[in-house]
C-alpha positions as CSV (number, residue, x, y, z in Angstrom):
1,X,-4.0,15.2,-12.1
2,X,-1.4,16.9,-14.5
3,X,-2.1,16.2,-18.3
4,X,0.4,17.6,-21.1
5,X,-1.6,17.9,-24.8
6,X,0.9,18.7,-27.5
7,X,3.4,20.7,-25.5
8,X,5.8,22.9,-27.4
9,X,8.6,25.2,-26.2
10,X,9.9,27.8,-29.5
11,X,12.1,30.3,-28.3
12,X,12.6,33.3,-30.1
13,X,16.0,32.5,-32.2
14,X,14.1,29.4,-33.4
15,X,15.4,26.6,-31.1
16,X,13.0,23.8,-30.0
17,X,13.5,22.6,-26.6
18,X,10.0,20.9,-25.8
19,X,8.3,19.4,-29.5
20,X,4.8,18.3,-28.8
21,X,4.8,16.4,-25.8
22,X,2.3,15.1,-24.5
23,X,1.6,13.1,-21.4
24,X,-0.8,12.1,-18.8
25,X,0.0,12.0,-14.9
26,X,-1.9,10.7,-12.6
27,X,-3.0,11.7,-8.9
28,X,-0.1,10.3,-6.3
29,X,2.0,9.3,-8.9
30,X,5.9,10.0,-9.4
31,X,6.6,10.8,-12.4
32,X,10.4,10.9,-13.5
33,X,11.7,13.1,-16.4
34,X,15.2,11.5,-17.7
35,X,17.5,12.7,-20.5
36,X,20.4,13.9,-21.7
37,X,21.1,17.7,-21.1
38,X,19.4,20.1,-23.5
39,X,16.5,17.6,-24.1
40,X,13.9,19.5,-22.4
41,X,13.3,17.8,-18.9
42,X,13.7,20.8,-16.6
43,X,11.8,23.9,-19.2
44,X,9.1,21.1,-19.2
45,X,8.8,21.2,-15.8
46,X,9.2,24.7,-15.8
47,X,6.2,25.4,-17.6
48,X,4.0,23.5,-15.4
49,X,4.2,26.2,-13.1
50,X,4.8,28.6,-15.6
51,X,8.0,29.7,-14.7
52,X,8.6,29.4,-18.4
53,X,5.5,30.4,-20.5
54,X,4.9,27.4,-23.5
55,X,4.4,28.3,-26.8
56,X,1.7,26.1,-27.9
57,X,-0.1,23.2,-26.5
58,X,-2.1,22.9,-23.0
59,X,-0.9,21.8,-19.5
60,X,-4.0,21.0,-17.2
61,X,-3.6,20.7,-13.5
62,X,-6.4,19.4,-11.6
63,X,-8.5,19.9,-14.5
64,X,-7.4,24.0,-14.9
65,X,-5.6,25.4,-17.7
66,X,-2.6,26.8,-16.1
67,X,-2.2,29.3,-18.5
68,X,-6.0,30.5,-16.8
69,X,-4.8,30.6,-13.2
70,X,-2.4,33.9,-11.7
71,X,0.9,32.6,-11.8
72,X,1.4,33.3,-7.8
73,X,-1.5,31.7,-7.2
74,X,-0.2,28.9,-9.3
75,X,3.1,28.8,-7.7
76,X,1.7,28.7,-4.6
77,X,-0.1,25.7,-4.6
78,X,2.5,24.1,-6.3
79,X,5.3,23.0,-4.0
80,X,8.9,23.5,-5.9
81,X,12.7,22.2,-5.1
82,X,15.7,22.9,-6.3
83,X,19.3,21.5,-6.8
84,X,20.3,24.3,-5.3
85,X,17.3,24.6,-2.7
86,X,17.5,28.2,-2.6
87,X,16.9,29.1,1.2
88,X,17.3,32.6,2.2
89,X,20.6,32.7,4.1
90,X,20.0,35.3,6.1
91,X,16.8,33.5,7.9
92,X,16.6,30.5,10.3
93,X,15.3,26.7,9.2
94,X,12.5,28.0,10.6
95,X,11.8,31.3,8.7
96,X,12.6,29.6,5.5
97,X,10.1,27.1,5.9
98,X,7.0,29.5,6.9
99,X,7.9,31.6,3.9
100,X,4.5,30.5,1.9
101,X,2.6,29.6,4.8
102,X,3.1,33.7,5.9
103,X,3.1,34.9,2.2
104,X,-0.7,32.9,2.2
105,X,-1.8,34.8,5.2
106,X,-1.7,32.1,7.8
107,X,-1.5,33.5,11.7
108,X,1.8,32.6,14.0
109,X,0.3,29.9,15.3
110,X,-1.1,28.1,12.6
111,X,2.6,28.6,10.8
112,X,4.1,27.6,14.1
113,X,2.2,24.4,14.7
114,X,2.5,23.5,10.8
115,X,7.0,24.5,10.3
116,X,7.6,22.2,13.4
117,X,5.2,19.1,12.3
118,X,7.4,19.6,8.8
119,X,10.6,19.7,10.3
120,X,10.0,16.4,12.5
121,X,8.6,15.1,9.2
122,X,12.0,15.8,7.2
123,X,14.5,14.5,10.1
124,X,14.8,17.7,11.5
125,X,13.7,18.4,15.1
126,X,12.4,21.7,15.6
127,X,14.2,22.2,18.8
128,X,17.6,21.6,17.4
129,X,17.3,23.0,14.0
130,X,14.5,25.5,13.8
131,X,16.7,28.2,14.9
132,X,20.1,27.4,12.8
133,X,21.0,29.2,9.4
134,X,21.5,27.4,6.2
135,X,25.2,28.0,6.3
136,X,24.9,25.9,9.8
137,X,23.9,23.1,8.2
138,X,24.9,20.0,5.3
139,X,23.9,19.8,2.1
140,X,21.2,16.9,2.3
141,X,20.1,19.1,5.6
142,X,19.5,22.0,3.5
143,X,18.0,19.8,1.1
144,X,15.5,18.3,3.5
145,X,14.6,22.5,4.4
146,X,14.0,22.6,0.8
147,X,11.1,19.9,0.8
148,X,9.7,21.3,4.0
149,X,9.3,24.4,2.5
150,X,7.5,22.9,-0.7
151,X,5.2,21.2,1.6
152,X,4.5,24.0,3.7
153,X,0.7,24.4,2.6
154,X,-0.1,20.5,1.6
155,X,0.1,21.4,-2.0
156,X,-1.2,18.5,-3.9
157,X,1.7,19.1,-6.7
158,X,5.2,18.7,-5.7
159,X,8.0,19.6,-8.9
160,X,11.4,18.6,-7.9
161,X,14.3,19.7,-10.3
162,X,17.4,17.4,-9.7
163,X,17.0,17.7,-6.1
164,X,19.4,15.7,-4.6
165,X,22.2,16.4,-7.6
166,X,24.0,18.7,-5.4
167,X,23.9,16.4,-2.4
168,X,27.2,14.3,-1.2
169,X,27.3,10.7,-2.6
170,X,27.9,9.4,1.0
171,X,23.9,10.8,1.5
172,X,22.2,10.7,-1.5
173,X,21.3,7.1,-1.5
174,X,19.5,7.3,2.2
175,X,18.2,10.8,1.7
176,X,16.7,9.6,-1.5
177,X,15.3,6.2,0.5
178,X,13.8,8.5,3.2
179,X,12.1,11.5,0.7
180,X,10.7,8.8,-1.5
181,X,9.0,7.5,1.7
182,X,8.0,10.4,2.7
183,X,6.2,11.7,-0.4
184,X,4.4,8.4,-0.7
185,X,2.7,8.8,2.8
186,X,2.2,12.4,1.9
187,X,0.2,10.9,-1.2
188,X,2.0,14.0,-3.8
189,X,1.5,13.6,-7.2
190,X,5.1,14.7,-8.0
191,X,7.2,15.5,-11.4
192,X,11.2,14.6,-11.0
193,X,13.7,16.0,-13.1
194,X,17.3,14.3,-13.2
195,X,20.0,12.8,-15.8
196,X,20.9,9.8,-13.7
197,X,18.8,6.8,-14.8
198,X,19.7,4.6,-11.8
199,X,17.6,7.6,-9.3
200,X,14.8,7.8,-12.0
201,X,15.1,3.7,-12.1
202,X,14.7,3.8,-8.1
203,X,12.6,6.6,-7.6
204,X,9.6,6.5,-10.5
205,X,6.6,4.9,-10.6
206,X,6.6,5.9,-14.2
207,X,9.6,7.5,-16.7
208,X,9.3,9.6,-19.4
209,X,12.7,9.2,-21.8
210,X,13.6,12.3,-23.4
211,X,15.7,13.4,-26.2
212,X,17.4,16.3,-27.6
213,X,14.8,18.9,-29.2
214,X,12.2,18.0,-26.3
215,X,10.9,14.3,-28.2
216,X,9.4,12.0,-25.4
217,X,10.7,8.7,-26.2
218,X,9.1,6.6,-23.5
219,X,6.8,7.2,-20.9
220,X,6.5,3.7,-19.2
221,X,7.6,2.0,-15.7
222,X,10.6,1.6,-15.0
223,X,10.6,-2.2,-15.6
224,X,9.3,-1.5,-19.3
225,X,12.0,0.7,-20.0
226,X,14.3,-1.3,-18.7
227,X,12.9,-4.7,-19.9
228,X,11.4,-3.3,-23.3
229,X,12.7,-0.1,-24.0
230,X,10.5,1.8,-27.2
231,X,13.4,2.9,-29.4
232,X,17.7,2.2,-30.1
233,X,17.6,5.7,-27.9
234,X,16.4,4.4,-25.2
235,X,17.9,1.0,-25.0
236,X,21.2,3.4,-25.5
237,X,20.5,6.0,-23.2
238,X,19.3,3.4,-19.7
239,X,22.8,1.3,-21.1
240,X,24.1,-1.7,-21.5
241,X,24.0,-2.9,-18.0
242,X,20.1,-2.5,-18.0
243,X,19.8,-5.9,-17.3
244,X,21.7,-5.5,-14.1
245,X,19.5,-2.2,-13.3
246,X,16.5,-4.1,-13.9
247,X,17.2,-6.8,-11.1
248,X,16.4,-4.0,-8.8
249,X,13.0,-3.3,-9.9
250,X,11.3,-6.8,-11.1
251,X,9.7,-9.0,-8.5
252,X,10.1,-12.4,-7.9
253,X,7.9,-14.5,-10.5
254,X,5.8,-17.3,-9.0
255,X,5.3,-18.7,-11.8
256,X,9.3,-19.1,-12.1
257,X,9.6,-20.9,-8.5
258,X,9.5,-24.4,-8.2
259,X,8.0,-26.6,-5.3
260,X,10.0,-26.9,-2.0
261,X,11.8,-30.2,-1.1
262,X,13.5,-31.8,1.7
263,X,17.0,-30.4,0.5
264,X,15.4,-26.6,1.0
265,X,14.9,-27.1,4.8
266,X,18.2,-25.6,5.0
267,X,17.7,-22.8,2.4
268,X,17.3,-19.0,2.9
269,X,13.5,-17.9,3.3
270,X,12.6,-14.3,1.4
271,X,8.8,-13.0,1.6
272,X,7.2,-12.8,-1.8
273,X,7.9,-9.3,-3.3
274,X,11.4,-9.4,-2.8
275,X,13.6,-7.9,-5.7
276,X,15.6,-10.0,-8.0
277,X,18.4,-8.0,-7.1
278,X,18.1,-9.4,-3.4
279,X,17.0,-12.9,-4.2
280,X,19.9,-13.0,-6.8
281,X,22.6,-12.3,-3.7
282,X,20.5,-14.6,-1.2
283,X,21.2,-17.5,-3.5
284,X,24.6,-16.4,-4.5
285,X,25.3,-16.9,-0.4
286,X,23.3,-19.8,0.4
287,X,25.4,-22.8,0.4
288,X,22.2,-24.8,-1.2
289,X,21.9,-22.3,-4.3
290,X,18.3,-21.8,-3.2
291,X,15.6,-19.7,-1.9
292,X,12.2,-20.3,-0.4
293,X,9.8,-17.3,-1.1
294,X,7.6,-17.1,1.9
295,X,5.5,-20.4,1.5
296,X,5.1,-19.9,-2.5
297,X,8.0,-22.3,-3.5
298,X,12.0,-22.2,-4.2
299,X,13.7,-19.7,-6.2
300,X,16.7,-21.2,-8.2
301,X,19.6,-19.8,-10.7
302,X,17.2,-21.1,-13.6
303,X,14.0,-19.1,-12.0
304,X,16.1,-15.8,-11.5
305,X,17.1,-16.3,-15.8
306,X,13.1,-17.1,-16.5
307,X,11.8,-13.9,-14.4
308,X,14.2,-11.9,-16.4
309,X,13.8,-12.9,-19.7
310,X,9.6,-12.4,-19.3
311,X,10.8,-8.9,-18.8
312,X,13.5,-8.1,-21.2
313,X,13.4,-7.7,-25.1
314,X,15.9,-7.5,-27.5
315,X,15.8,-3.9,-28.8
């Protein structure tokens, strides 16, 4: 859906910020752009849409060379968020969301039919919110306006530039929880831009690790990076608790379990999937010390140790 072929940003006093990147994203994935600040992430985005021009290189969407397409045009079927969402204060939820749906040339109705659908979509009923202001609402409200509005005309491409980074811890988690849910039934191929590795940990399906000057370290899932990151940057950058991080991503191992006896009839039951993370804290509770998964076998202190050393590496 959205392939990168030796992508370079120059800008006129010399300075590199994207150096040959290139990358291949595919159709309904979520792919997560990590770094430190200045390495790139958000003017690679950026040019995607061509809100920054690149120097060099090609960016294909769909199969078309961006640089080939109008730029409105571009931008329109291209949903974009922002931290900072950008609604226009001096409309209603409503307004703000039929802004490209309008600007395309859809009638009253149609916008209508499609701003309420969104808004019940986002957690927002039409009836309550539709006619509030932005000023009228939170921050993860405004936020959720903000996707609404990207999605206003099913583009197949959502970018979203550290969406939730201006959001209030106390929501960020579930607001996070209920987007990612929504853009997987919504079948997006989406590019997300943030510095925090535990979002891009819980949110990618794939992350591309960048450094200073715009140098992709890593482009992998999130268990890879975690379990065997490419580089001494990477290992640095996810940190040294990546063992804990990675818990929350890797799957219980069957091959780890071991057969049920009559000591388990007392033992926790999980179904097969469940994280590490959660089997680790059902065992930690059970007064057995171990966990049937589904009808597969038991789950012990030594199996949790065995599932996480197939994953990790030394770096």
């Amino acid at each position: 859906m959205i392939r990168l072929e030796s992508v370079r940003k120059t800008y006129a006093d010399g300075t590199t910020a994207v150096h040959e990147l290139s990358m291949d994203i595919a159709a309904g994935e979520l792919a997560v752009l990590v770094g430190p600040s200045g390495c790139g992430k958000t003017t690679t985005m950026r040019m995607i849409n061509r809100l920054v021009e690149p120097s060099g290189g090609r960016i294909l969407v769909d199969g078309r060379d961006v640089t080939t397409v109008d730029p409105v045009e571009l931008r329109r079927s291209i949903g974009y968020v922002i931290q900072q969402v950008g609604l226009f204060p001096h409309q209603t939820v409503r307004r703000n969301v039929a802004t490209v749906p309008t600007l395309s040339g859809w009638d009253r109705r149609r916008t209508r039919q499609r701003v309420d659908e969104l808004l019940t979509l986002v957690g927002l009923p039409p009836e309550t919110y539709g006619d509030r202001y932005p000023h009228q609402l939170s921050g993860g409200q405004r936020q959720r306006v903000g996707v609404a509005r990207a999605l206003a005309v099913d583009p197949p491409v959502l970018l979203m530039d550290e969406p939730f980074g201006a959001v209030d811890p106390s929501e960020r988690d579930r607001l996070q929880a209920e987007m990612l849910k929504l853009l997987v039934d919504a079948d997006k191929t989406v590019v997300f831009v943030t510095h925090d590795v535990d979002e891009a940990v819980r949110l990618g399906d794939r992350i591309a690790v960048m450094r200073q000057g715009g140098h992709l370290e890593q482009f992998a899932t999130p268990v890879e990076v975690l379990g065997r990151p490419a580089t001494p940057f990477v290992a640095d950058f996810v940190g040294t608790d990546r063992t804990v991080k990675l818990l929350a991503v890797t799957a219980v191992d069957v091959t780890a379990l071991v057969p049920a006896s009559g000591e388990d009839a007392d033992s926790p039951v999980v179904p097969l999937g469940t994280s590490l993370r959660d089997a680790l804290a059902e065992i930690l509770r059970s007064r057995t010390g171990r966990l049937r998964i589904g009808d597969a076998g038991v789950l012990t202190m030594d199996g949790v140790r065995d599932s996480l050393r197939a994953e990790a590496s030394p770096v």
